[in-house]
MARBA-3410 file (N, C-alpha, C, O; in Angstrom, 1 decimal):
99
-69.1,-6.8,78.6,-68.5,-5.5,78.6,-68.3,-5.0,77.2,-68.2,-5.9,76.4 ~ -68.2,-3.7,76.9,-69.0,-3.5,75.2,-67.3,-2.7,75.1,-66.8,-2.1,76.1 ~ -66.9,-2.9,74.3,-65.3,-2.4,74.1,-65.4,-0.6,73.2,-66.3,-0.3,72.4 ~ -64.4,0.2,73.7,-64.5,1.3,73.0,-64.1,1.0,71.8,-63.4,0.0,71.6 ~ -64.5,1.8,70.6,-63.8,1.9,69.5,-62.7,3.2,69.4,-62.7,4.3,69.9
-62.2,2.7,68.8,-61.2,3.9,68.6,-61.2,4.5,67.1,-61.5,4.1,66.0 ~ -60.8,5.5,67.6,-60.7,6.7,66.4,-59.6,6.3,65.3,-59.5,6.8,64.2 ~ -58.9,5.4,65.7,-58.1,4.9,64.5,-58.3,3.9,64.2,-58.6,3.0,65.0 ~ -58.0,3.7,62.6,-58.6,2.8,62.0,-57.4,1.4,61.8,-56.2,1.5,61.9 ~ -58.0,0.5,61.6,-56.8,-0.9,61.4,-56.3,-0.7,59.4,-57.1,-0.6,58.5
-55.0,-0.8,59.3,-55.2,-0.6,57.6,-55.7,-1.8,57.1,-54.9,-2.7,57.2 ~ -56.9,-2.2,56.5,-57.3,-2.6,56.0,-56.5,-4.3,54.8,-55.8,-3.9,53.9 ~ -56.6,-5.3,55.0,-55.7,-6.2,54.2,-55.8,-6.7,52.9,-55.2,-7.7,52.3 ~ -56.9,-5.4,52.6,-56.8,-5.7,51.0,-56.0,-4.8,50.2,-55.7,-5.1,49.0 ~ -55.6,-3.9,50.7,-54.1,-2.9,50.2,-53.2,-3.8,50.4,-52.9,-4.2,51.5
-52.7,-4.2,49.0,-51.3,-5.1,49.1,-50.2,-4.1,49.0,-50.2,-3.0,48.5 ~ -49.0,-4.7,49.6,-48.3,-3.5,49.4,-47.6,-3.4,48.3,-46.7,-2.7,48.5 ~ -47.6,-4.0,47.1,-47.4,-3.5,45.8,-47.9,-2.6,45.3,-47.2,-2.1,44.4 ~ -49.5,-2.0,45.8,-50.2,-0.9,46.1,-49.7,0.4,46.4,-50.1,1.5,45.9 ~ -48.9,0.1,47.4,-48.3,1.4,48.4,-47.1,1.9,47.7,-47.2,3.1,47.3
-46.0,1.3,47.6,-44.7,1.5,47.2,-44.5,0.9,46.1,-45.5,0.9,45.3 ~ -43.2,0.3,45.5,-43.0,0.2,44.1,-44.0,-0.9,43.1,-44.5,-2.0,43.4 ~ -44.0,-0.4,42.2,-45.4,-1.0,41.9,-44.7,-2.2,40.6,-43.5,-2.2,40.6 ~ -45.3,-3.0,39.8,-44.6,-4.0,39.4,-44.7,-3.4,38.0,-45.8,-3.2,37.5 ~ -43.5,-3.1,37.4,-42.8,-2.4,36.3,-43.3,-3.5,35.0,-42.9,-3.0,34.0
-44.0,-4.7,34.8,-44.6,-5.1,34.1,-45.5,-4.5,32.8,-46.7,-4.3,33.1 ~ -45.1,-4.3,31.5,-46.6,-3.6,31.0,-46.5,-2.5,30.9,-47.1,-2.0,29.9 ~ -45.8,-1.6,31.6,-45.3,0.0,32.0,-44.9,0.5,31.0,-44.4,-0.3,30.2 ~ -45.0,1.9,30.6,-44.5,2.5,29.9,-43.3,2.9,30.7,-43.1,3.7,31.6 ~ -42.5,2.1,29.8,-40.9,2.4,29.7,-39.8,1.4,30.9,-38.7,1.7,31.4
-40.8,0.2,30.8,-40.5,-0.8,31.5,-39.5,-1.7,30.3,-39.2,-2.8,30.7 ~ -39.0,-1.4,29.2,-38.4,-2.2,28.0,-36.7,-1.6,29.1,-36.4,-1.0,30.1 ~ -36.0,-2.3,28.1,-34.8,-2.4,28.2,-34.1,-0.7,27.9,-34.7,0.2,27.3 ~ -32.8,-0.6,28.7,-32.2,0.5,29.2,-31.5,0.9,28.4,-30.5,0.2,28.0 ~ -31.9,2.3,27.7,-30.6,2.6,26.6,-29.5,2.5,26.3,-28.9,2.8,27.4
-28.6,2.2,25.1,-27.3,2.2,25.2,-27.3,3.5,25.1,-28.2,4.2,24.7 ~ -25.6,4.0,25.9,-24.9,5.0,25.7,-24.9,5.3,24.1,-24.4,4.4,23.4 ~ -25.3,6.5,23.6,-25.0,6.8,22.1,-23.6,6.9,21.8,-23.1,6.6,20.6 ~ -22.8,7.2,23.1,-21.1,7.6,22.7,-20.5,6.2,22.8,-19.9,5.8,21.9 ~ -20.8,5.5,24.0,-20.4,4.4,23.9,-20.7,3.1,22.9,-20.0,2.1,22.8
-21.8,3.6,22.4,-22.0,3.1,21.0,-21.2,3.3,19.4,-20.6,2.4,18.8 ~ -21.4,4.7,19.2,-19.9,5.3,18.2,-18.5,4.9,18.6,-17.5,5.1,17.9 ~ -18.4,4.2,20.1,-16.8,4.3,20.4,-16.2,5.6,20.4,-15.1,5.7,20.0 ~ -16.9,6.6,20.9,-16.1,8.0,21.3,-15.6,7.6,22.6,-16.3,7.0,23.4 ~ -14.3,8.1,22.8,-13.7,8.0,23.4,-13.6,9.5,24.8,-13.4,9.3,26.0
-13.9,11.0,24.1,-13.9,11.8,24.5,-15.1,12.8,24.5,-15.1,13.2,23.3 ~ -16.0,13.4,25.1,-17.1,14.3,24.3,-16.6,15.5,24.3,-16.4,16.1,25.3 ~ -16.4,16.0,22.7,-15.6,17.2,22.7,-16.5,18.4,22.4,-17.6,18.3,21.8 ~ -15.9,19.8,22.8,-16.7,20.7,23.3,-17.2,21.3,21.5,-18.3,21.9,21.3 ~ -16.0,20.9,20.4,-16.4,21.1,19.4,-17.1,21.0,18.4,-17.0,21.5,17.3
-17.7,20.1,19.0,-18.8,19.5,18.1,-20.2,20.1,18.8,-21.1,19.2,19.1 ~ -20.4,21.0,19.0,-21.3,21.6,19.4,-22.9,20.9,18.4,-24.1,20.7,18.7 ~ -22.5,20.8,17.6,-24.0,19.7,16.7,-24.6,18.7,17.5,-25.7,18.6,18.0 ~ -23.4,17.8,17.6,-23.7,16.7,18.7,-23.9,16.7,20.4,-24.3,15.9,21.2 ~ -23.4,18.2,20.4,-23.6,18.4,22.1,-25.2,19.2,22.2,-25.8,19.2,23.3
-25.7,19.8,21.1,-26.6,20.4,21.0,-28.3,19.5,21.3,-29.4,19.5,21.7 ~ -27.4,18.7,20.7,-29.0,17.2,21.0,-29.2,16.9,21.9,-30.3,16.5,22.1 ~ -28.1,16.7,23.1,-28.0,16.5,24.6,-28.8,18.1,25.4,-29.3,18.0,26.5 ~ -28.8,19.0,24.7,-30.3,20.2,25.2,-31.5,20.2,25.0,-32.0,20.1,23.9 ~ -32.2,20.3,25.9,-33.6,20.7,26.0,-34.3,21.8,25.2,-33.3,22.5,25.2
-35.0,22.3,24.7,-35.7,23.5,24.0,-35.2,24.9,24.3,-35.1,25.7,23.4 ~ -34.8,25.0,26.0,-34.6,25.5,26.8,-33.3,26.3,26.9,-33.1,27.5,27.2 ~ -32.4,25.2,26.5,-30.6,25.0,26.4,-30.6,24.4,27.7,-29.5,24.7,28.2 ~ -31.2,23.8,28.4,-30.6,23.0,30.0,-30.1,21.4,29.1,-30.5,20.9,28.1 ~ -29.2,20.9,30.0,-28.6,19.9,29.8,-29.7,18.7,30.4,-30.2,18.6,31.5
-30.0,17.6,29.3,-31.1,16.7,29.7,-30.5,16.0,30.7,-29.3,16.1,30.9 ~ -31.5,15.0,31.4,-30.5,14.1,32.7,-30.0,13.2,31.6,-30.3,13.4,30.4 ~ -29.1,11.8,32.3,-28.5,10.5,31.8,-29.6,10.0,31.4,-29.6,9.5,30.3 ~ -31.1,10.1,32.6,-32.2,9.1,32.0,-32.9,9.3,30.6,-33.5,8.4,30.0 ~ -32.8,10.7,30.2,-33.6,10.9,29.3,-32.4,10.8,27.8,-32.8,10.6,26.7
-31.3,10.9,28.0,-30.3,11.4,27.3,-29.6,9.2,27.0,-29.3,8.4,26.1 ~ -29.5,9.2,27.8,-29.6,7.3,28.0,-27.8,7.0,28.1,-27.2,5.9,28.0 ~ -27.2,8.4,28.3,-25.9,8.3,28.2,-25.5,7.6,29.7,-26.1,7.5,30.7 ~ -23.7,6.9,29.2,-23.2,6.6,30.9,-22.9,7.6,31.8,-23.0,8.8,31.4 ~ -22.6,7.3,33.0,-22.1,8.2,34.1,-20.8,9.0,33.6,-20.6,10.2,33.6
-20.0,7.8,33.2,-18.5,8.8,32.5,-18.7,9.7,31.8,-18.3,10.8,32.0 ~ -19.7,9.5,30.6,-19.9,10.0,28.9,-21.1,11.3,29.7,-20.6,12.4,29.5 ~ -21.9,11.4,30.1,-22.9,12.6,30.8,-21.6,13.5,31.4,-21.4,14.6,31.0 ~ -20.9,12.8,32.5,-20.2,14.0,32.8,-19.5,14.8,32.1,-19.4,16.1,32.3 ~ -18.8,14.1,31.0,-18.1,14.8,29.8,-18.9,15.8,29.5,-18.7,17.0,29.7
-20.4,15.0,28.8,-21.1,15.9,28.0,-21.4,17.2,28.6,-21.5,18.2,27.9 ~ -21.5,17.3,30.1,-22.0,18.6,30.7,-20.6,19.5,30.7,-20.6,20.7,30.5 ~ -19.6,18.8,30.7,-18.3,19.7,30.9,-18.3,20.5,29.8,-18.3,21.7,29.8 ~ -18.3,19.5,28.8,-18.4,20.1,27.1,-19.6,21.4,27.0,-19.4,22.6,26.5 ~ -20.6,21.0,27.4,-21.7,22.1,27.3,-21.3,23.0,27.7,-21.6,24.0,27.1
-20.6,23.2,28.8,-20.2,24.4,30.0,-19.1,24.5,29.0,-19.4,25.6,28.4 ~ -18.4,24.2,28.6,-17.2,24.9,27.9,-17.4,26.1,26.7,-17.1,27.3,26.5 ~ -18.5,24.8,25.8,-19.2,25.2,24.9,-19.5,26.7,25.1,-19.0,27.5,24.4 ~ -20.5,26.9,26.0,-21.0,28.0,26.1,-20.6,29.3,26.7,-21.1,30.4,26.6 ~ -19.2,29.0,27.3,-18.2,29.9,27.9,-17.7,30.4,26.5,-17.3,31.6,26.6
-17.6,30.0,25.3,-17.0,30.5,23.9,-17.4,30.9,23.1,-16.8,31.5,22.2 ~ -19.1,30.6,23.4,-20.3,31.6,22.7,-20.9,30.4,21.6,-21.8,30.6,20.9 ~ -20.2,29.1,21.6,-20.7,28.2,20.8,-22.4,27.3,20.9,-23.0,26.7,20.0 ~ -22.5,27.6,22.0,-23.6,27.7,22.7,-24.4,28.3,23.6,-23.9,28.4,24.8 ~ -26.0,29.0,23.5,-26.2,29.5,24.3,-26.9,29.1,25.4,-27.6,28.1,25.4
-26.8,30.1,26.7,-26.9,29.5,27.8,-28.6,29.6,28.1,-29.0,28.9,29.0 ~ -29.4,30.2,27.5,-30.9,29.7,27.8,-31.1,30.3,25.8,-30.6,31.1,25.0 ~ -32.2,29.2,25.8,-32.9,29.5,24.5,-34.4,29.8,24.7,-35.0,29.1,25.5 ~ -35.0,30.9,24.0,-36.4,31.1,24.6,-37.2,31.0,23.2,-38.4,31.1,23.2
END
């Protein structure tokens, strides 16, 4: 007796699933080690809105606030820094889009 085939296919077992989903970070650009915090590095304790120099480097071209990943700061020291930006810019010390 001759079997139907079907319209769907079996997935194949040469797709490993390192393949599919996370792939092995080996070799990778930007598979090195996780930046230190810059503030946590200086030992700041606070990120203040008046130092607008140093809060200026945490912006993009743009004036948007970079993420933690790109900026390599901690969760504490990022939240500062966005407070500070938002302060910053409420005083005119910063502006809110740069074109």
């Amino acid at each position: 007796m001759a079997r139907k085939s079907s319209s769907r296919q079996q997935p194949s077992s040469s797709t490993s699933s390192s393949s599919r989903g996370r792939r092995d970070r080996k070799g990778a650009p930007g598979a090195g080690r996780r930046k230190s915090c810059p503030y946590c590095r200086d030992k700041v304790d606070v990120v203040d809105y008046k130092d607008f120099g140093g809060v200026r480097r945490q912006l993009s071209e743009k004036g948007k606030i970079r993420s933690a990943r790109v900026t390599g700061c901690c969760r504490r020291h990022q939240r500062q820094l966005a407070r500070a930006v938002k302060r910053a810019r409420e005083l005119g010390l910063l502006p809110y889009v740069s074109q």
